[in-house]
N, C-alpha and C positions, 0 to 999 in steps of 0.2 A: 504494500500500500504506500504510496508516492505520500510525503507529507503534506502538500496543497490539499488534498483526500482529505486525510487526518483532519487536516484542519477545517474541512468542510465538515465533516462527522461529526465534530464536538457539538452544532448545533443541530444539528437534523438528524432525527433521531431513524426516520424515513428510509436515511442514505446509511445509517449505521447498520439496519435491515438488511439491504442491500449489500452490500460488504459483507455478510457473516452468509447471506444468503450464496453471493458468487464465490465465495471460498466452501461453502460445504457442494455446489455444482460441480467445480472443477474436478473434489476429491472423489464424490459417488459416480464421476462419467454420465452427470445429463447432458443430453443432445445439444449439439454447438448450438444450432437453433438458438434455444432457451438461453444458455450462457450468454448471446449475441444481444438476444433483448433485455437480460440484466443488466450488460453492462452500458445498453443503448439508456435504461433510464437512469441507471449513475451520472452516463455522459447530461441528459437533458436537466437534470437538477445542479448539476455544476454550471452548464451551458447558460441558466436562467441566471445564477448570481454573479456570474463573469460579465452577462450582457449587460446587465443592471449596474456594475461599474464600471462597465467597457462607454457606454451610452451616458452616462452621468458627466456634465463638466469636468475636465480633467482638473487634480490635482494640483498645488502651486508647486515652483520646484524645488521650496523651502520644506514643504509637505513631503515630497516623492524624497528627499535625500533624507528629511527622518526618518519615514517609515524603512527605507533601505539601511539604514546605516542602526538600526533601531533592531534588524533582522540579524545585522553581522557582530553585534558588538557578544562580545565573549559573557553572556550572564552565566553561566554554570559556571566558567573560572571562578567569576566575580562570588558568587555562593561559595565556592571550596574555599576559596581564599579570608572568606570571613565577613567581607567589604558590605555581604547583605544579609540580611535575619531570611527572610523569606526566598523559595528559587520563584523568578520571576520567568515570563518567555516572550515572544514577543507576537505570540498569539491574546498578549494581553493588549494590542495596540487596538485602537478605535477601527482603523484600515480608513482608507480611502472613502470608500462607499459612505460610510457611516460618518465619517468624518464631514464631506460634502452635505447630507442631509444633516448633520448637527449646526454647521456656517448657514444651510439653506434657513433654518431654524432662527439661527438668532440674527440675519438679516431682514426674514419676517416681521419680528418680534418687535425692529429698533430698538433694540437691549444696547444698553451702555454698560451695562455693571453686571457679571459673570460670575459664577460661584463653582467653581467643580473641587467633587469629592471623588479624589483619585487620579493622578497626575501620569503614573507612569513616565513615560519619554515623551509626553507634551502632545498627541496625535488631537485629540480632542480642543485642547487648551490653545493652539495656534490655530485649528480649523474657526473656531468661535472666533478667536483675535481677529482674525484675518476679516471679520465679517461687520466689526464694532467700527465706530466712527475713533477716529484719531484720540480723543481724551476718552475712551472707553476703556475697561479696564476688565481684566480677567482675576478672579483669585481662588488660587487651585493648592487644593492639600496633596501631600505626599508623605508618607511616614519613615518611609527610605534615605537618610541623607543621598547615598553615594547614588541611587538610581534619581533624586532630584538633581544632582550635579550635573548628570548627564544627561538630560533634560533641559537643565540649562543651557548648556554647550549648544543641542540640536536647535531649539528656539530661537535662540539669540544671532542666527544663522539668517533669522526674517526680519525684515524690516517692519513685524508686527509684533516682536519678541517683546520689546519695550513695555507690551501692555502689558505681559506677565507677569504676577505677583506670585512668589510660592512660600506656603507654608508648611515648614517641615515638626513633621511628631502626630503624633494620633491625631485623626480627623475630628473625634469626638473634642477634644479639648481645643481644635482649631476653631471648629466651630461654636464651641461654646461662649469663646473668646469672639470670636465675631457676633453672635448674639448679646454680648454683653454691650460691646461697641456701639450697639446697634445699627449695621450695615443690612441693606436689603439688598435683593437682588431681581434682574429682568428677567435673567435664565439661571438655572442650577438642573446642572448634569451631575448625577450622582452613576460610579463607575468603581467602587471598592470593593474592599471584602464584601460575601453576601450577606455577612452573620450582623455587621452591621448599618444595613441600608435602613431599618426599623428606628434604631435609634437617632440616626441621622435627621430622617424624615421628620421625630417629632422635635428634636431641636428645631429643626428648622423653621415648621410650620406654628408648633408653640411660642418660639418666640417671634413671629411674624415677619419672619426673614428673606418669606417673597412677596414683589410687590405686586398690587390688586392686582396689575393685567399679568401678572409674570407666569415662568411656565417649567414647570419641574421635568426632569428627562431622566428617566429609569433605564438604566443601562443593562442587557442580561434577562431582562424582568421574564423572558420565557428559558431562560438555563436550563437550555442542553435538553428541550422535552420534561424535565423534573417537576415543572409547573402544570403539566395536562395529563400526565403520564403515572402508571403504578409504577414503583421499584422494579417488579418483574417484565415492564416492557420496557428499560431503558436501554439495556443492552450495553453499558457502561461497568470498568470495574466496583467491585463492594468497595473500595478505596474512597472510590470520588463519590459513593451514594453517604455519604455521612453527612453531606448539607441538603439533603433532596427535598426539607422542605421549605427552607429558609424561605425562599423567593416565593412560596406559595402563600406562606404567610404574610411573608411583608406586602405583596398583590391581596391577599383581603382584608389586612389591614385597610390601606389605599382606599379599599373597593366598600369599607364599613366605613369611611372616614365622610360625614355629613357635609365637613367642608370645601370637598373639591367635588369633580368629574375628572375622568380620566378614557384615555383609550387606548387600546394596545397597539403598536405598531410591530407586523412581521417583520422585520428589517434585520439582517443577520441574526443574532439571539434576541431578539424581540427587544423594541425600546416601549418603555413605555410614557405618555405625555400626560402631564398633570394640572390642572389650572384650580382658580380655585371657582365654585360657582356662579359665581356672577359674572367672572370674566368670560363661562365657557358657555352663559345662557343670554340666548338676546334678547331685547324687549318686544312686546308688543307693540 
């Protein structure tokens, strides 16, 4: 299995089917026929999310050399070597695609003031920059020094970098420190751990940390089929089923929460969009 594959498999649970279904064909000798049309609907479900960012405005080329250089930079080393708590990969990146519909997002919006939770190497956090008006400002948490450094490095690359603000050390105390500030925001892309997208959410919303028309962005919010799917249809190691519900929780949370509307977006692992009611109900 080619690792673009892989990488497609983490979220479609459909194409991980597939895959387990053309490896037991090969081994029992069903007829090439059948093997042909397996591997025809692999091809059309890769074919559909290639088009969809082959078709999308291309990327800036401050964008294309993060996410490339974002692919090459050595994170295992950087894990054995100490440099980082967590192994990080660079299937953790926004990519292209999503990154396009997150700038699509906050040039909608006219957001000046950005909030993201969860930084990585910047794919998200420069897509938003890149969309804001010149005094517009991004402020994006990262718990990692040494993966914010390099982050830094990739950003500062655009002539949008400038907007960047980072704050390093647990998201929860970042934010709680910007709640205390009292900073609002037009957009908040929330993109971390799953275990704590719940907490996040009510800081933010408890202490009134988006403004009326603003618009929250759930990153993951359909993880890997975990959210629609029983444990026995994921098809995934018992490793990775250890948070299988988190996101389903924090999605009915959201979905019990009186004060917004929300909708779900398919879009790679599902994003999901959050407003609060008023902004997301028109009048008569």
């Amino acid at each position: 299995m080619t690792s673009s594959v892989t990488n497609y498999s983490l979220s479609h649970p459909v194409l991980r089917y597939l895959l387990n279904l053309q490896e037991s064909a090969k081994v029992k000798g069903v007829p090439e026929d059948i093997q042909t049309q397996i591997q025809t609907c692999i091809d059309c479900i890769i074919a559909r999310d290639d088009y969809c960012e082959d078709i999308s405005s291309p990327a800036s080329e401050a964008m294309g050399i993060l996410i490339e250089e974002t692919k090459n930079h050595p994170w295992q080393q950087a894990y054995n070597g100490g440099k980082i708590q967590y192994q990080v990969s660079p299937m953790m990146l926004s990519g292209a695609l999503e990154g396009s519909f997150l700038k699509m997002l906050t040039g909608m919006s006219n957001a000046k003031r950005v909030l993201e939770v969860g930084l990585f190497t910047g794919c998200g956090a420069l897509a938003m920059a890149e969309a804001l008006p010149a005094d517009g400002k991004v402020i994006t948490c990262e718990i990692e020094e040494y993966v914010a450094d390099v982050a830094r490095k990739l950003i500062d690359q655009s002539q949008h970098g400038k907007k960047i603000d980072i704050m390093i050390g647990p998201a929860t105390e970042s934010l709680q420190q910007l709640a205390k500030e009292r900073h609002q925001f037009d957009i908040i892309f929330i993109d971390a751990n799953k275990e704590g997208y719940t907490d996040y959410y009510k800081i933010i919303m408890d202490h009134d940390m988006l403004t009326s028309e603003g618009t929250i962005l759930i990153d993951n919010a359909l993880h890997g089929g975990r959210t629609y799917l029983s444990t026995e249809k994921l098809l995934i190691p018992k490793c990775q089923n250890t948070d299988c519900h988190m996101m389903s929780d924090f999605n009915n949370y959201v979905y019990n929460d009186n004060r917004v509307s929300q909708v779900m977006v398919p879009i790679r692992d599902g994003v999901m969009v959050i407003r609060r009611k008023e902004a997301f109900e028109g009048q008569a």
